[in-house]
C-alpha positions as CSV (number, residue, x, y, z in Angstrom):
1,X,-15.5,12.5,-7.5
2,X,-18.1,13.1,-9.8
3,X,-17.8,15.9,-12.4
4,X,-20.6,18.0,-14.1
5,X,-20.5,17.1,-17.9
6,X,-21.3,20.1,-20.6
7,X,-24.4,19.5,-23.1
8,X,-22.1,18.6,-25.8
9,X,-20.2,15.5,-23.4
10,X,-23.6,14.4,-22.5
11,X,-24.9,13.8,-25.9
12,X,-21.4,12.4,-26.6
13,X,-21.4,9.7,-24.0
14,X,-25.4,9.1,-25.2
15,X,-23.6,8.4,-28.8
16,X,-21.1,6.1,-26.6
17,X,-23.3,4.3,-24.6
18,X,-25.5,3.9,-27.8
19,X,-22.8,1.8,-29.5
20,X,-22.1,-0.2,-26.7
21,X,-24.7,-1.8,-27.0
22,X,-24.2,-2.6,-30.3
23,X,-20.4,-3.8,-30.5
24,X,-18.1,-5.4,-28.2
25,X,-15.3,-2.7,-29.2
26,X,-15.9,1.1,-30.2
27,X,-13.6,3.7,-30.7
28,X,-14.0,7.2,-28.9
29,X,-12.6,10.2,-30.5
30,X,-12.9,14.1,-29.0
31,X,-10.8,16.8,-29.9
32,X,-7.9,17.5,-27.6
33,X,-9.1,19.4,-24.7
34,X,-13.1,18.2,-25.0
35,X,-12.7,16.2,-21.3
36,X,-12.3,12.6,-22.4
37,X,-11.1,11.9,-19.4
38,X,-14.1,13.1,-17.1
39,X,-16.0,11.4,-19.9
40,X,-14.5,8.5,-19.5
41,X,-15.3,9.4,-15.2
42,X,-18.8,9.6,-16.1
43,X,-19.4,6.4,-18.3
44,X,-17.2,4.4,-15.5
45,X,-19.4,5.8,-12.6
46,X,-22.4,4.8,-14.7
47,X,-20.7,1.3,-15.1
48,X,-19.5,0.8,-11.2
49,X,-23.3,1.8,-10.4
50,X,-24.4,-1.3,-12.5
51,X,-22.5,-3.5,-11.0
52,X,-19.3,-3.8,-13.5
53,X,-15.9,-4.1,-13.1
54,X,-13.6,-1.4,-15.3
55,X,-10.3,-1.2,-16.3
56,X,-8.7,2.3,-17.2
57,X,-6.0,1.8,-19.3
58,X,-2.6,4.2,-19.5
59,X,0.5,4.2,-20.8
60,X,2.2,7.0,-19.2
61,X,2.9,8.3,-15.0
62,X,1.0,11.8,-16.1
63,X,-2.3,10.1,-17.3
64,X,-2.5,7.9,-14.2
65,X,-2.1,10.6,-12.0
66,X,-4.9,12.7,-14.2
67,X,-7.1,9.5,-13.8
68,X,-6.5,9.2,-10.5
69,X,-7.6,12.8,-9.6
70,X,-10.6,12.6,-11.9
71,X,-12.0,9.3,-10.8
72,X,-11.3,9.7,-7.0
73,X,-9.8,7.5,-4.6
74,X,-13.1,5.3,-3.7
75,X,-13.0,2.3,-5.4
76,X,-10.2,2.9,-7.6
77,X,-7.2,0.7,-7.6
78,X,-3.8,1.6,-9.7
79,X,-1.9,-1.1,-11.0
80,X,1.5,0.6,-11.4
81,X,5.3,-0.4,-10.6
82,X,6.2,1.7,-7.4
83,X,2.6,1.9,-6.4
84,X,1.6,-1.1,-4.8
85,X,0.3,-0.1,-1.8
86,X,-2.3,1.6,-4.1
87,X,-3.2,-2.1,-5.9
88,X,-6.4,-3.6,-4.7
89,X,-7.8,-6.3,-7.1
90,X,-11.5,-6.3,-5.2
91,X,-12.4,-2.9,-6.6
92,X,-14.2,-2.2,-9.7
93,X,-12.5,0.6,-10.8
94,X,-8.6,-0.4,-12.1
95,X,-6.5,2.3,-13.3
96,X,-3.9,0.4,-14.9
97,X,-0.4,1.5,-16.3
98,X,-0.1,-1.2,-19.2
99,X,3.2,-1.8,-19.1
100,X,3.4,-3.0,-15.6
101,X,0.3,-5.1,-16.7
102,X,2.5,-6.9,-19.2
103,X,5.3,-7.1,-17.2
104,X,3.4,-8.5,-14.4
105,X,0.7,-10.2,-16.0
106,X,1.0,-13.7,-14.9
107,X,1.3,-13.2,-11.4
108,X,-1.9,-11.0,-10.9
109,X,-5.2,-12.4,-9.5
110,X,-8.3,-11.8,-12.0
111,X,-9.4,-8.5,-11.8
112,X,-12.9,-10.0,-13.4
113,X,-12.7,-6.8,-15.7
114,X,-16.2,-6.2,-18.0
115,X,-15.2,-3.3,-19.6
116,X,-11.7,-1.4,-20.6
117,X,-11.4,1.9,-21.5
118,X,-7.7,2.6,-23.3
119,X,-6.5,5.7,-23.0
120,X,-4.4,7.5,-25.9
121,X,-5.5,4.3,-27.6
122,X,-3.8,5.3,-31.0
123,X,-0.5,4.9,-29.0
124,X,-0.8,1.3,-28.0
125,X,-3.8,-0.5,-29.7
126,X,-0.5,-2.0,-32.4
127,X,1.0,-3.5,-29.0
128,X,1.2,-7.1,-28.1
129,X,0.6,-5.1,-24.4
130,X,-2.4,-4.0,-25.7
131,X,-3.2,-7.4,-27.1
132,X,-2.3,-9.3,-24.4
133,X,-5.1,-7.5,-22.2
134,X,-7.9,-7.8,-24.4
135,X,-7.0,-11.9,-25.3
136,X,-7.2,-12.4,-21.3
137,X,-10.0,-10.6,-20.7
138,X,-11.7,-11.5,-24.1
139,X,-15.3,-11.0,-22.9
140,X,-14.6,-7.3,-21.8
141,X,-16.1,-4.7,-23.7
142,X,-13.9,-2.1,-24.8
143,X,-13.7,1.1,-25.4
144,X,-10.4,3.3,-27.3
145,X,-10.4,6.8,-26.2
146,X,-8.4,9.1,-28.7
147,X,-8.1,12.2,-30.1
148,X,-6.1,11.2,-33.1
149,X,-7.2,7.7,-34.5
């Protein structure tokens, strides 16, 4: 499900997709409330349409369900404890709860991820969890989404 973006997101994800081509890790900060999230939609459906392989990146039940309504259910997987009949690691869109990633981390196929996008990144970018993602998939762009940095 594909939302229609205001002006001001537009030009913000032109800003974004400027820097990624520049660095291998930007940080994405909008006010509360400024639709990060169908932002984050956008730039992913973008990605998908290329041909990559994303990984959304949560730390809390509320903001995968969120992602989950945002992004739609075509090809979107969630890596999440209780929900793995909603795991598929073929599809190039992962919503992923981090700390079932940790917990679960070395029995997981690859998930060949290209870019992660971590949500509420000013909560968990000081976590091994955090770490541990970004030192297996090393070659991933990645982008912090934030409000508060």
């Amino acid at each position: 499900m594909q939302l229609e973006l205001y002006k001001d997101q537009k030009d913000q994800l032109n800003k974004l997709w400027y820097r990624l081509q520049e660095h291998q890790k930007v940080l994405f900060q909008a006010q509360t409330g400024a639709g990060k999230t169908v932002m984050a939609s956008a730039l992913i459906a973008e990605l998908v349409a290329r041909g990559e392989r994303v990984a959304f990146v949560c730390d809390r039940q509320e903001l995968i369900n969120q992602s989950y309504a945002t992004f739609g259910k075509d090809n979107v997987s969630i890596l999440k404890a209780g929900r793995a009949k909603d795991f598929d690691a073929d599809k190039p869109i992962q919503i992923i709860m981090i700390q079932t990633f940790f917990a679960r981390k070395d029995k997981l196929p690859d998930m060949e991820l290209s870019y992660i996008l971590i949500d509420e990144v000013h909560n968990n970018w000081h976590t091994g969890r955090i770490n541990e993602l970004l030192r297996i998939y090393s070659d991933a762009k990645v982008v912090g989404l934030t409000a508060t940095p």
